[in-house]
VORO-449160 format. One record per residue (C-alpha): residue number from 1; x, z, y. Coordinates in steps of 0.25 Angstrom, whole numbers, padded with zeros to 4 digits, m for minus. Each point is the difference from the previous one (the first is absolute). Layout:
<nodes>
<node resi="NUM" c1="X" c3="Z" c2="Y"/>
...
</nodes>
This chain:
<nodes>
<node resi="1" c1="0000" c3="0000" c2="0000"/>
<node resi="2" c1="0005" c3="m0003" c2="0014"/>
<node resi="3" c1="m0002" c3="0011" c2="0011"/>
<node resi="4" c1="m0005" c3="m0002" c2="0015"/>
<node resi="5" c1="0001" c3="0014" c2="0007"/>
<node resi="6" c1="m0003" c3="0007" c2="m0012"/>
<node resi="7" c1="m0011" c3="m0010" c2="m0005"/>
<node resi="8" c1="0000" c3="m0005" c2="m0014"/>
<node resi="9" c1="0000" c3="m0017" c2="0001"/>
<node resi="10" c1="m0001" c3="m0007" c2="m0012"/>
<node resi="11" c1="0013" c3="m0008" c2="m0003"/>
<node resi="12" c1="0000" c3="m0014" c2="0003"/>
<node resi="13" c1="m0011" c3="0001" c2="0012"/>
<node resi="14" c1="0007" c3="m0005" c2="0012"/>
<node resi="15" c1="0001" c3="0013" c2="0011"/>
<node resi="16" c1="m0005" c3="m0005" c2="0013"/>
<node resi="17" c1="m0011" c3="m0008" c2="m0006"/>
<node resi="18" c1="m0015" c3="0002" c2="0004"/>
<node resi="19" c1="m0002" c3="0003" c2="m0017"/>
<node resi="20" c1="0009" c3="0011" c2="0002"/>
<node resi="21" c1="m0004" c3="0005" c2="0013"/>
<node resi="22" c1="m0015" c3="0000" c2="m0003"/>
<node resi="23" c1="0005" c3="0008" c2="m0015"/>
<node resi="24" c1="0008" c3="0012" c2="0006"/>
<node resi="25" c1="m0011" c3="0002" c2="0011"/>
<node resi="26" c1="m0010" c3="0000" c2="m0011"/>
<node resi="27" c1="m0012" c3="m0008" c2="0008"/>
<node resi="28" c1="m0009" c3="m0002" c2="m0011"/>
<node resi="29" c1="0002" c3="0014" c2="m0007"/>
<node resi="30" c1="0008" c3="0009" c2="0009"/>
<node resi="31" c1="m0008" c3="0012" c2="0009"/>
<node resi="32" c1="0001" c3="m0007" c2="0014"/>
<node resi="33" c1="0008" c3="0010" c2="0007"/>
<node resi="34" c1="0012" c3="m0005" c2="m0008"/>
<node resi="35" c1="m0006" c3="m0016" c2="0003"/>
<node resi="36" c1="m0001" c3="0005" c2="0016"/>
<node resi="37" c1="0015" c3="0005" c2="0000"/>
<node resi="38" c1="0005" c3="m0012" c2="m0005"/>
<node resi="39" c1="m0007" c3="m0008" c2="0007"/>
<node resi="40" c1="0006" c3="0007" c2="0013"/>
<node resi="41" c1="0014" c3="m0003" c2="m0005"/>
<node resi="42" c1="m0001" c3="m0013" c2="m0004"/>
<node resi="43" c1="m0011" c3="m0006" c2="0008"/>
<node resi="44" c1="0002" c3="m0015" c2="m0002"/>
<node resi="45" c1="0003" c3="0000" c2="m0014"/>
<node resi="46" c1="m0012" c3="0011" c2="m0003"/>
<node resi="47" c1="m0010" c3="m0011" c2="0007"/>
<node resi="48" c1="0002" c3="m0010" c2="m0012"/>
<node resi="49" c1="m0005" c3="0011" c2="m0009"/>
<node resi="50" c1="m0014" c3="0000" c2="0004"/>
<node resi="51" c1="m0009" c3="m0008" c2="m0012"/>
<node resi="52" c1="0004" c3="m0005" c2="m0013"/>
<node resi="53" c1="0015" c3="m0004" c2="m0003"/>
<node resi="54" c1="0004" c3="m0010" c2="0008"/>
<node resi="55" c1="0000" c3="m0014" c2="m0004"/>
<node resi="56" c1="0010" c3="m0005" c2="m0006"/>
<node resi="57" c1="0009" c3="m0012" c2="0009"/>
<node resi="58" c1="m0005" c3="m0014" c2="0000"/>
<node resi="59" c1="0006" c3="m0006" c2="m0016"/>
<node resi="60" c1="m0004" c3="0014" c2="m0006"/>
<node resi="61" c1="m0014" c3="0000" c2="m0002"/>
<node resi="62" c1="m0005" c3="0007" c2="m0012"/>
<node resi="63" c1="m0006" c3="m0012" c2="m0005"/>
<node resi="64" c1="0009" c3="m0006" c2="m0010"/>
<node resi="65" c1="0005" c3="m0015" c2="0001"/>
<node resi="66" c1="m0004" c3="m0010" c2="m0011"/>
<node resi="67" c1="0008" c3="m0014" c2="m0004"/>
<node resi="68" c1="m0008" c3="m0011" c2="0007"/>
<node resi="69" c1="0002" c3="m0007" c2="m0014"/>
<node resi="70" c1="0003" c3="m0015" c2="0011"/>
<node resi="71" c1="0016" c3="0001" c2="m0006"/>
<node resi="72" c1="0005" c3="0002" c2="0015"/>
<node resi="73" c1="0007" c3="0012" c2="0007"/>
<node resi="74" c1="m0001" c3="0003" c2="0015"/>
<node resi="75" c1="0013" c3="m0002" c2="0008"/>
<node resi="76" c1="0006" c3="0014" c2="0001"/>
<node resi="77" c1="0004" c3="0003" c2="0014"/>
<node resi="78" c1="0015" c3="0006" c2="0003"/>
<node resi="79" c1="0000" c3="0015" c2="m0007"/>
<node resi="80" c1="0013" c3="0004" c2="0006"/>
<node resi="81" c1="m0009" c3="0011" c2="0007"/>
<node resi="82" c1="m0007" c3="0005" c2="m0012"/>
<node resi="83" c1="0013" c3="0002" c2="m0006"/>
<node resi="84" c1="0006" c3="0008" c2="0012"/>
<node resi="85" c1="m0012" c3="0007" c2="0000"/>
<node resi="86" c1="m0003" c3="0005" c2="m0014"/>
<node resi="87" c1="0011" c3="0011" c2="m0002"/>
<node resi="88" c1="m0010" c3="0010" c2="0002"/>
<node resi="89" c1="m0012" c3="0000" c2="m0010"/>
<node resi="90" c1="m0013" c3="m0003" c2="0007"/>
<node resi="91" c1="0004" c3="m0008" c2="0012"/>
<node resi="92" c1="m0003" c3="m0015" c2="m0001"/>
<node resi="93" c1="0006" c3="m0013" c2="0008"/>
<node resi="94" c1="m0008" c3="0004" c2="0011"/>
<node resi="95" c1="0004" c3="0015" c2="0000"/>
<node resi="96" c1="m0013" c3="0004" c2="m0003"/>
<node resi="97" c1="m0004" c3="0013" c2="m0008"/>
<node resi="98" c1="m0005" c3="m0004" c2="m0014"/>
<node resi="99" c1="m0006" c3="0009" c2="m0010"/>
<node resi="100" c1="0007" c3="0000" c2="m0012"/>
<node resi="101" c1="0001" c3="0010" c2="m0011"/>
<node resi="102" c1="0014" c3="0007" c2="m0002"/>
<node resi="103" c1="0006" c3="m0004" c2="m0015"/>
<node resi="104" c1="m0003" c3="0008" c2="m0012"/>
<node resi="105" c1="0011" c3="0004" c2="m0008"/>
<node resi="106" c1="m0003" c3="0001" c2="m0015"/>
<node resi="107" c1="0015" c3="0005" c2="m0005"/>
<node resi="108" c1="0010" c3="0005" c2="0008"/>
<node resi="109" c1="0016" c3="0004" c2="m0003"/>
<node resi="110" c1="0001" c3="m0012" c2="m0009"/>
<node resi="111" c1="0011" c3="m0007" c2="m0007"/>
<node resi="112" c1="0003" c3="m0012" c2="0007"/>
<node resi="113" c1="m0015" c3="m0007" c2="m0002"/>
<node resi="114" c1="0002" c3="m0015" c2="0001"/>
<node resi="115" c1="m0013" c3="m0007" c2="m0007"/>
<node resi="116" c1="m0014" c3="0005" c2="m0001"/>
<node resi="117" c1="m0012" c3="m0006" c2="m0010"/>
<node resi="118" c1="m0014" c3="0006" c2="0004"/>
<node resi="119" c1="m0013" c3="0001" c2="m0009"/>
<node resi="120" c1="m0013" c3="0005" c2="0000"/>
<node resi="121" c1="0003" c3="0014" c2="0001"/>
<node resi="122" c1="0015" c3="0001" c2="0001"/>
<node resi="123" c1="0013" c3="m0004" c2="0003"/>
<node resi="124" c1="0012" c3="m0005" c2="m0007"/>
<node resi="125" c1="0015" c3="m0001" c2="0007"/>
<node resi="126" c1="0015" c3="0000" c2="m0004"/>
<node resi="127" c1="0010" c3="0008" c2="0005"/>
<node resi="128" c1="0015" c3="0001" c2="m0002"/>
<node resi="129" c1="m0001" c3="0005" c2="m0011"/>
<node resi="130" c1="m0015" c3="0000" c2="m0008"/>
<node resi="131" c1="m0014" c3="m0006" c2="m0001"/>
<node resi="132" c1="m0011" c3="0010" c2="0006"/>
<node resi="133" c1="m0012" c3="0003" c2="0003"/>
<node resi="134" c1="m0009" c3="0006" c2="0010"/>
<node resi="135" c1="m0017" c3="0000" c2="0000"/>
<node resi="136" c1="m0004" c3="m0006" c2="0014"/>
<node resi="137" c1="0000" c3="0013" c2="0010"/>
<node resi="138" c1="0010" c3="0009" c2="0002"/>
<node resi="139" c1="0010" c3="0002" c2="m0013"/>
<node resi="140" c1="0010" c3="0010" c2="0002"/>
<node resi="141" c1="0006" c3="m0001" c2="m0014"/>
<node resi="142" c1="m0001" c3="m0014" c2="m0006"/>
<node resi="143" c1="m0001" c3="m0006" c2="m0015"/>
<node resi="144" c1="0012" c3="m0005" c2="m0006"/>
<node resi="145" c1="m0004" c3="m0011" c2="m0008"/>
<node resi="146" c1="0014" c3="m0005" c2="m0002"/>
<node resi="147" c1="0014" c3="0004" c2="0001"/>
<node resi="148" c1="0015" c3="m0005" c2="0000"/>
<node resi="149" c1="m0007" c3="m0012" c2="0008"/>
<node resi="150" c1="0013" c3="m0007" c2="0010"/>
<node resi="151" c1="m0006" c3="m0008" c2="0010"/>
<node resi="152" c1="0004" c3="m0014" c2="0001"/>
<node resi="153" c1="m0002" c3="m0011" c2="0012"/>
<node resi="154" c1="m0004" c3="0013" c2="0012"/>
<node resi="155" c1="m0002" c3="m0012" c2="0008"/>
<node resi="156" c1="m0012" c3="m0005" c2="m0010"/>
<node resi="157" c1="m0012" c3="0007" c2="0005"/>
<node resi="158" c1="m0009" c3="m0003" c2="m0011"/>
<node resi="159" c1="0007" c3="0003" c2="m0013"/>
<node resi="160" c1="m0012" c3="0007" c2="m0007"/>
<node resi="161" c1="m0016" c3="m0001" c2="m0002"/>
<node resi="162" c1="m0011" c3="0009" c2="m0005"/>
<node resi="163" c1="m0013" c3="m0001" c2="m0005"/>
<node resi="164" c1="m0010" c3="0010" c2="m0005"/>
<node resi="165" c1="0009" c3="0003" c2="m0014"/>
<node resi="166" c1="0014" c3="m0006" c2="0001"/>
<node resi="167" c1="0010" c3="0001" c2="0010"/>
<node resi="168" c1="0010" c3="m0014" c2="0000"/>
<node resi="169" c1="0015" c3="0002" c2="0006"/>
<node resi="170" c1="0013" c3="m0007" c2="0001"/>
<node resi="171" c1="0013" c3="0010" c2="0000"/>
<node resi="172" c1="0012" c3="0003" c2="m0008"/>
<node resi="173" c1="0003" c3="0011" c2="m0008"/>
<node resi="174" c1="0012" c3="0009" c2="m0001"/>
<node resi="175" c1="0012" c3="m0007" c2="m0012"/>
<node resi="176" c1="m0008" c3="m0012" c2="0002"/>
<node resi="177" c1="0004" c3="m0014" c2="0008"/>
<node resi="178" c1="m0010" c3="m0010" c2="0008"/>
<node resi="179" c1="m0015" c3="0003" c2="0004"/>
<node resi="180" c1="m0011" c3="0001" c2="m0012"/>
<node resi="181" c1="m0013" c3="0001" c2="0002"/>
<node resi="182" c1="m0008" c3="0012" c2="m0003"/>
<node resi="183" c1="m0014" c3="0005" c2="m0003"/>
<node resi="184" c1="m0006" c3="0014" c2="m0005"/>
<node resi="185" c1="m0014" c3="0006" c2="0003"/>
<node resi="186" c1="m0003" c3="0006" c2="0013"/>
<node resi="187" c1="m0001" c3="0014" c2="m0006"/>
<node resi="188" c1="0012" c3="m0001" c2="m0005"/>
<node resi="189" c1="0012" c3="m0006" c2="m0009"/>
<node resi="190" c1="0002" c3="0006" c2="m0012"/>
<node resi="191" c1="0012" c3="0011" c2="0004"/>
<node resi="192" c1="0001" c3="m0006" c2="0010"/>
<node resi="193" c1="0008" c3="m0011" c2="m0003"/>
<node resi="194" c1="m0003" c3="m0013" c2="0004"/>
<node resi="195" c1="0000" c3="m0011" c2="m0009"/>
<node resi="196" c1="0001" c3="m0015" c2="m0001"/>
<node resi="197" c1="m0013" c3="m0008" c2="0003"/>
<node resi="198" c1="0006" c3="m0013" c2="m0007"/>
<node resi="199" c1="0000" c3="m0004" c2="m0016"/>
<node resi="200" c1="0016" c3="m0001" c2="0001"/>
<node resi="201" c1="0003" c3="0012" c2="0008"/>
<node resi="202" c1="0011" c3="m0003" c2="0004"/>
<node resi="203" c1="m0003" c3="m0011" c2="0008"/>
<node resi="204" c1="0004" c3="0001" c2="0015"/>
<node resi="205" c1="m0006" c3="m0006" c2="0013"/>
<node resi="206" c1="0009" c3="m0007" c2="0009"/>
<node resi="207" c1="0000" c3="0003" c2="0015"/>
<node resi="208" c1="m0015" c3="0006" c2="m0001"/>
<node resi="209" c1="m0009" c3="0001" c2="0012"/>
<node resi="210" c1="m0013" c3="0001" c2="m0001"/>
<node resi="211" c1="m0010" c3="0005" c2="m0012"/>
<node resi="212" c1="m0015" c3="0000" c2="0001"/>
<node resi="213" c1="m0012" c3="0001" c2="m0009"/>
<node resi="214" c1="m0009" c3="m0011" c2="0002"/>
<node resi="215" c1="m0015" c3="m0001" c2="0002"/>
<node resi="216" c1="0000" c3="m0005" c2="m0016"/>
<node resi="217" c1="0009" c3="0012" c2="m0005"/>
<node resi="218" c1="0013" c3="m0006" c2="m0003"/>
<node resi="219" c1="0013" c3="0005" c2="0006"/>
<node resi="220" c1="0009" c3="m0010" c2="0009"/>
<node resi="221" c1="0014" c3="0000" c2="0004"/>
<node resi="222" c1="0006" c3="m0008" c2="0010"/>
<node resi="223" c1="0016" c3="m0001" c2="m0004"/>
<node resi="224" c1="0013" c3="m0009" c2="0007"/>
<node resi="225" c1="m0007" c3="m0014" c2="m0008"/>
<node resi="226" c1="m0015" c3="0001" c2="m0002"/>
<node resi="227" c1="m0012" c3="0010" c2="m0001"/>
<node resi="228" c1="m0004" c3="0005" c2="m0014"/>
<node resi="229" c1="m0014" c3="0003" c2="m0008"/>
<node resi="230" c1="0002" c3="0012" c2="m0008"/>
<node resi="231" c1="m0008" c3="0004" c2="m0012"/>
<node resi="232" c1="0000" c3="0006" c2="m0013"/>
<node resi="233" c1="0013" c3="0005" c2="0002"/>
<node resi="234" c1="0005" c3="m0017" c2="0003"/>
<node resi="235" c1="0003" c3="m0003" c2="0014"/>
<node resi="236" c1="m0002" c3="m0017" c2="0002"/>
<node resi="237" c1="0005" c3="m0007" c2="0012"/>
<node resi="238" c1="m0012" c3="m0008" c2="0010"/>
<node resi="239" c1="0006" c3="m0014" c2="m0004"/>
<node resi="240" c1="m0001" c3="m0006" c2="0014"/>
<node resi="241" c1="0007" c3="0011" c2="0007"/>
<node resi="242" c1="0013" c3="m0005" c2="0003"/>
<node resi="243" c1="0010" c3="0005" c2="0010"/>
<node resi="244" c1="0010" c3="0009" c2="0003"/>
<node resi="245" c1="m0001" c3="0014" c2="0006"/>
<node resi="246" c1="m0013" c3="0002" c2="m0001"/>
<node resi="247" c1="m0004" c3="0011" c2="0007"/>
<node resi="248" c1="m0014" c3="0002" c2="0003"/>
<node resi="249" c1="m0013" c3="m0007" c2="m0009"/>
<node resi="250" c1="m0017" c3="0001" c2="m0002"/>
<node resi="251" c1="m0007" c3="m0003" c2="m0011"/>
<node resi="252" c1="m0014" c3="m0005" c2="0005"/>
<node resi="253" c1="m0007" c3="0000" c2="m0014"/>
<node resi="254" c1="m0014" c3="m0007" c2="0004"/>
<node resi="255" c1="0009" c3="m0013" c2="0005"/>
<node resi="256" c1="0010" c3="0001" c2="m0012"/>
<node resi="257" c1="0012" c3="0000" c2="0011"/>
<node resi="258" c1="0010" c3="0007" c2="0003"/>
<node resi="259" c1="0007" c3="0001" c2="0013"/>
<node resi="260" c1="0015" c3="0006" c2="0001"/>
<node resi="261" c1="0010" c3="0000" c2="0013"/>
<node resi="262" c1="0016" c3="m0004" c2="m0004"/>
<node resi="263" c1="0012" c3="0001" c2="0010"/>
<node resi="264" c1="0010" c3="m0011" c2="m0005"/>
<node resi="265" c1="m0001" c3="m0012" c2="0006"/>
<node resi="266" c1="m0010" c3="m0007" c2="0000"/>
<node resi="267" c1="m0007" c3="0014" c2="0002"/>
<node resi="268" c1="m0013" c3="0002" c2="0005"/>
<node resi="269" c1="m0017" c3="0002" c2="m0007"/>
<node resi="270" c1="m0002" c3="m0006" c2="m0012"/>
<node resi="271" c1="m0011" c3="m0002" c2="m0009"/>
<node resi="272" c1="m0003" c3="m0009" c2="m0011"/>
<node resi="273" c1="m0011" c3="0003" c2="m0013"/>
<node resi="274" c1="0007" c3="0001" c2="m0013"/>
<node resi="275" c1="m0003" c3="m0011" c2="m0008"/>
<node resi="276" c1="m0001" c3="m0009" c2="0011"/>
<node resi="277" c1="0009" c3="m0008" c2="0010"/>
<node resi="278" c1="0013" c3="0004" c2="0007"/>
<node resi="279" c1="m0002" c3="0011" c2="0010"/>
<node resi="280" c1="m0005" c3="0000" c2="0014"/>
<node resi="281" c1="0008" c3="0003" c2="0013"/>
<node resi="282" c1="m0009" c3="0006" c2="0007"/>
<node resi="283" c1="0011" c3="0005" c2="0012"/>
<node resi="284" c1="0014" c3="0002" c2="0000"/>
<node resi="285" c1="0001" c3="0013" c2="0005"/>
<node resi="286" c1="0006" c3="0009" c2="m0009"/>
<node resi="287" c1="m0003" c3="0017" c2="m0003"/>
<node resi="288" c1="0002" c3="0012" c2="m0005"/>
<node resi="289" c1="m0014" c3="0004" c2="m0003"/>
<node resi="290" c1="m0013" c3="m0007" c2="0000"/>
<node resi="291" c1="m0016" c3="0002" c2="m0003"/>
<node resi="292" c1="m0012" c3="m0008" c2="0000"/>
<node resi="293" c1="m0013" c3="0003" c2="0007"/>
<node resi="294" c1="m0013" c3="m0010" c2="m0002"/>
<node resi="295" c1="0006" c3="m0016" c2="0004"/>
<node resi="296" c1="0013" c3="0006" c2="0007"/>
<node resi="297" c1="0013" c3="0005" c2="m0006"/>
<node resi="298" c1="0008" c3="0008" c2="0009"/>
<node resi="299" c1="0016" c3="0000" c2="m0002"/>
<node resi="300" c1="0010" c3="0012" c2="0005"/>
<node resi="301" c1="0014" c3="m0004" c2="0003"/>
<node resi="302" c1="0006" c3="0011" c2="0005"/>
<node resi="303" c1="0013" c3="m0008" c2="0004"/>
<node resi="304" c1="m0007" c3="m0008" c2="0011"/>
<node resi="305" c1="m0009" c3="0015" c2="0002"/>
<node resi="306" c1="m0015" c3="m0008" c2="0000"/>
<node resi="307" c1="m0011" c3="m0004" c2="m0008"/>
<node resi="308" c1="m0004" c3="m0015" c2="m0002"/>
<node resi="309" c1="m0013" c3="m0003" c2="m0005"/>
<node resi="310" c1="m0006" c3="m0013" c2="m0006"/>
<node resi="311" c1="m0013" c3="m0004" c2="m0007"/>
<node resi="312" c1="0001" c3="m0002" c2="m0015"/>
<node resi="313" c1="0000" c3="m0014" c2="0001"/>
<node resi="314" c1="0011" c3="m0001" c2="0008"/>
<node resi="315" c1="0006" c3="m0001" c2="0014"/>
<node resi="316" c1="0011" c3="m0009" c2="0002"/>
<node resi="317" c1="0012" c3="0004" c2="0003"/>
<node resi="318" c1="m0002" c3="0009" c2="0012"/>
<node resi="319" c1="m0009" c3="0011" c2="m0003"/>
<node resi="320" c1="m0007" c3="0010" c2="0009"/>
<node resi="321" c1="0006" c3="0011" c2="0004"/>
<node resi="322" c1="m0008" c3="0011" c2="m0001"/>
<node resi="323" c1="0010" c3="0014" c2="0002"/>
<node resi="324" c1="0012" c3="m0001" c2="0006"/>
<node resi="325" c1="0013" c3="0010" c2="0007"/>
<node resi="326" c1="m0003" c3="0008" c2="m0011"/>
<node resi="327" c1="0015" c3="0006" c2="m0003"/>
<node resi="328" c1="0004" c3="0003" c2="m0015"/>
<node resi="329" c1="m0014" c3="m0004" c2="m0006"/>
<node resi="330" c1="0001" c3="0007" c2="m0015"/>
<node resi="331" c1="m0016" c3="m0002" c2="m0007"/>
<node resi="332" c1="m0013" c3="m0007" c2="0004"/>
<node resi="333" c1="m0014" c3="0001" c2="m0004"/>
<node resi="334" c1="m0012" c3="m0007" c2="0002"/>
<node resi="335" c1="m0015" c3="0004" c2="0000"/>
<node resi="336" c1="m0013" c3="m0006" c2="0003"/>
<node resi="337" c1="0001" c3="0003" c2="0014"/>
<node resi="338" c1="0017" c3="0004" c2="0003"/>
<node resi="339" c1="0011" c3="m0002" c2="m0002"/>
<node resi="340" c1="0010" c3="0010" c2="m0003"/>
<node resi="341" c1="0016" c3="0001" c2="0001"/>
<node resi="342" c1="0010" c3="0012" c2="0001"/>
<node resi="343" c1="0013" c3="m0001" c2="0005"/>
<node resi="344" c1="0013" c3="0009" c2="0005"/>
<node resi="345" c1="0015" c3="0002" c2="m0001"/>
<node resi="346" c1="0008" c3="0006" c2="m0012"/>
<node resi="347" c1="0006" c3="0010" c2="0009"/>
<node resi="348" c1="m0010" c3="0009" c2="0011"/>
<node resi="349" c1="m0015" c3="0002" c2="m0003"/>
<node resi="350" c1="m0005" c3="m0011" c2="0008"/>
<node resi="351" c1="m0010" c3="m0005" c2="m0009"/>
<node resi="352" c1="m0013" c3="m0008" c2="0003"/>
<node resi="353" c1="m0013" c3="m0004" c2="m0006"/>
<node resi="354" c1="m0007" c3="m0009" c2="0009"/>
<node resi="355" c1="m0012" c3="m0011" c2="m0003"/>
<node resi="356" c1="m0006" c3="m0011" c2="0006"/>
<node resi="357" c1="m0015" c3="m0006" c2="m0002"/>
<node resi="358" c1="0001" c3="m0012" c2="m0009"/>
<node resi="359" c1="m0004" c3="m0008" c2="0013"/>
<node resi="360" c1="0011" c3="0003" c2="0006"/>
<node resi="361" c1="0007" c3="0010" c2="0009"/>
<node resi="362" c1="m0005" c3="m0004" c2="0013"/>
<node resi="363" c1="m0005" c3="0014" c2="0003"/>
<node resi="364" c1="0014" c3="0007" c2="m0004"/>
<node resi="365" c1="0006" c3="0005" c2="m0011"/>
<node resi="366" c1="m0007" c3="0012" c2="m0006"/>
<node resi="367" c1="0009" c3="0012" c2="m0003"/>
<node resi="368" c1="m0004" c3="0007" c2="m0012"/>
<node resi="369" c1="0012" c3="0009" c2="m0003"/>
<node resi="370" c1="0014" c3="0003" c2="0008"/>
<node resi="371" c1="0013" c3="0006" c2="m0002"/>
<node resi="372" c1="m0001" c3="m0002" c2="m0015"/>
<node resi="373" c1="0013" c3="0002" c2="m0009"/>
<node resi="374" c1="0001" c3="m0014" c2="m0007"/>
<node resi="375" c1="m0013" c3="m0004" c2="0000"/>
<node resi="376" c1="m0003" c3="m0012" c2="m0012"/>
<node resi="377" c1="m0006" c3="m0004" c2="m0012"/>
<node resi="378" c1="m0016" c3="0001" c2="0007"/>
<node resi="379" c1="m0012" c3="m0002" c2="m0008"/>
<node resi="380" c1="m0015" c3="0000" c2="0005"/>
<node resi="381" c1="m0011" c3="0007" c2="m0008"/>
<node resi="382" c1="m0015" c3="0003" c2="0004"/>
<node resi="383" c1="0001" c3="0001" c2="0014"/>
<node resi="384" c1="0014" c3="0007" c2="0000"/>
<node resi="385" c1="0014" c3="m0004" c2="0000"/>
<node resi="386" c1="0011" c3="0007" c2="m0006"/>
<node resi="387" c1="0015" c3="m0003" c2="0001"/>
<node resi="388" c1="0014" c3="0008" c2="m0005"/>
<node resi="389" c1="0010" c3="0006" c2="0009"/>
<node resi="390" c1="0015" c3="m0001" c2="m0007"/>
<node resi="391" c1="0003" c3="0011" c2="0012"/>
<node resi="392" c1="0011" c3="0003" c2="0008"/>
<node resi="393" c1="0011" c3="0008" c2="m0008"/>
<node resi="394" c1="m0002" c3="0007" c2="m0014"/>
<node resi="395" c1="m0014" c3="0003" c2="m0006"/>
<node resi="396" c1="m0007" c3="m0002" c2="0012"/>
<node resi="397" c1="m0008" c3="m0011" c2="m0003"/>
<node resi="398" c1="m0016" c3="m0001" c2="m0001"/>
<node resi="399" c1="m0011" c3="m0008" c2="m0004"/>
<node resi="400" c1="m0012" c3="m0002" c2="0013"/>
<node resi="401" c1="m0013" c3="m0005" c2="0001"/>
<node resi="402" c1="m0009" c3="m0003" c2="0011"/>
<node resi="403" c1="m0015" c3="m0004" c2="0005"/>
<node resi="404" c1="m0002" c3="m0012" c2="0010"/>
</nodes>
């Protein structure tokens, strides 16, 4: 909690603001003597307290924005001054007071957190050192469900999925060479000990990046040459995928297609159908991470600090920008209405999560969390979104969620 003259202020409110204000003079539940004193020594902002909350600045009405479906993106305007603004959570391009709800932190003092998977009803996340779990809410002792797990690839922010049963994971192990992949129920390995998810167990993943269950079940990994279906223990490359360091991919099982980002030139979106005809540029921008949301895929590059964004069926060779200035970009995510990006350096805690509308960032970026430790590796669940903090320094790091 921060303190204001001896006032509790929830952390992340910005002090100074009309929320605060109308919070420490207690307007709506406070005796009015204490309202009355305030007032007297802060007139001007105690004015703004009269009513409701206020209204948030123009670009953060409550409403949410949908895709228009046309395939097209508005032109973002400059946001050098949403980004020289948004070092305080809460204040837009505009320097307006928003509301927004602090982060909540399910775990706290962890080792090193660096991926997170998120079900139903809990969360699944590797640290230096183990597999755990927590239940969604505050967990002050988490589950190990495996140890002697190494991470491998802490650049990779998606090296593990969960659904309601199993937990999926890439890592290495302790007296072992290479990367495997890993799967054990979400209660649990048996002693702890994670084991092989392959029929020959000890085959070993190339340069990993990205796992993810599919909408059908099976298990995916993108590795250095191509994306893999896994089941039954076989893991069978996607024939058409063909390119060299693939880093990011989305298998869009209605359509049969799969779509994958690769940085060796030539780089760029690609997707093609397996079975069919050689793949399909879509732009050759490169990146890090990517997600799909309706007709649009939006790609992450973390070099070039933006987001592009194209309509699956292509955009030549220039797409939209959608997010840009955005330094040392680490995870993105996408949901019907936002999308969803965490950033900050490996050395101070100057950690972000910010969004923008899927229409665009014409009314700022929003500032959902700030001076995180290492932020990454962010997920979106029933109208929450959780992300891991590595931390600043030794057992230090956590895993957050927030409303917006």
């Amino acid at each position: 909690m921060g303190n204001l003259a001896g006032v509790q202020v929830p952390p992340g409110w910005v002090l100074g603001s009309r929320r605060v204000i109308c919070h420490i003079s207690g307007v709506h539940k406070r005796p009015l003597f204490a309202a009355t004193l305030l007032s007297f020594l802060v007139p001007a902002l105690f004015g703004a307290c009269v009513g409701d909350d206020p209204v948030p600045a123009g670009g953060d009405a409550a409403t949410t924005a949908t895709a228009t479906g046309t395939g097209t993106v508005p032109p973002t305007p400059p946001q050098d001054a949403a980004v020289a603004a948004d070092t305080s959570v809460g204040v837009d391009a505009g320097g307006d007071a928003r509301v927004v709800i602090p982060p909540t932190a399910i775990a706290t003092l962890q080792d090193g957190p660096y991926a997170l998977a998120v079900t139903s009803q809990s969360v699944a996340f590797l640290t230096a050192t183990e597999l755990r779990r927590c239940p969604i809410g505050a967990c002050p002792a988490p589950t190990v469900l495996a140890e002697d797990v190494i991470p491998t690839g802490l650049a990779r922010a998606y090296p593990l999925d969960a659904n309601e049963n199993d937990v999926h994971w890439f890592s290495g192990r302790t007296g072992q060479s290479g990367t495997r992949y890993y799967k054990c129920p979400l209660a649990g390995c048996f002693g702890k000990v994670a084991q092989p998810a392959l029929t020959d167990a000890t085959s070993t993943l190339e340069n990993p990046s990205q796992l993810t269950i599919g909408s059908d079940g099976k298990v995916r990994i993108s590795q250095k040459f191509d994306v893999t279906t896994c089941e039954s223990g076989v893991c069978t490359p996607i024939a058409c995928v063909s390119a060299d360091s693939v880093r990011s991919f989305f298998w869009d099982a209605p359509a049969n297609t799969v779509f994958w980002t690769h940085t060796t030139d030539p780089g760029g979106l690609y997707r093609c159908t397996p079975g069919g005809t050689r793949p399909t540029q879509l732009h050759a921008n490169a990146g890090n991470v990517m997600s799909v949301e309706g007709d649009r895929v939006f790609v992450m590059n973390a070099i070039l600090k933006n987001i592009v964004s194209c309509p699956k069926a292509g955009c030549g060779g220039a797409p939209p920008v959608f997010v840009e200035n955005e330094p040392d970009m680490t995870s993105m995510v996408t949901t019907a209405t936002a999308v969803y990006w965490t950033g900050g350096s490996d050395t101070a805690a100057d950690g972000y999560v910010k969004s923008c509308p899927l229409t665009g960032c014409t009314g700022g970026k929003r500032i959902i969390a700030s001076t995180q430790g290492r932020p990454t590796s962010i997920r979106a669940r029933d109208g929450k979104i959780f992300w891991v903090n590595r931390g600043i320094g030794a057992n230090n790091g956590s895993v957050m969620y927030a409303s917006d």
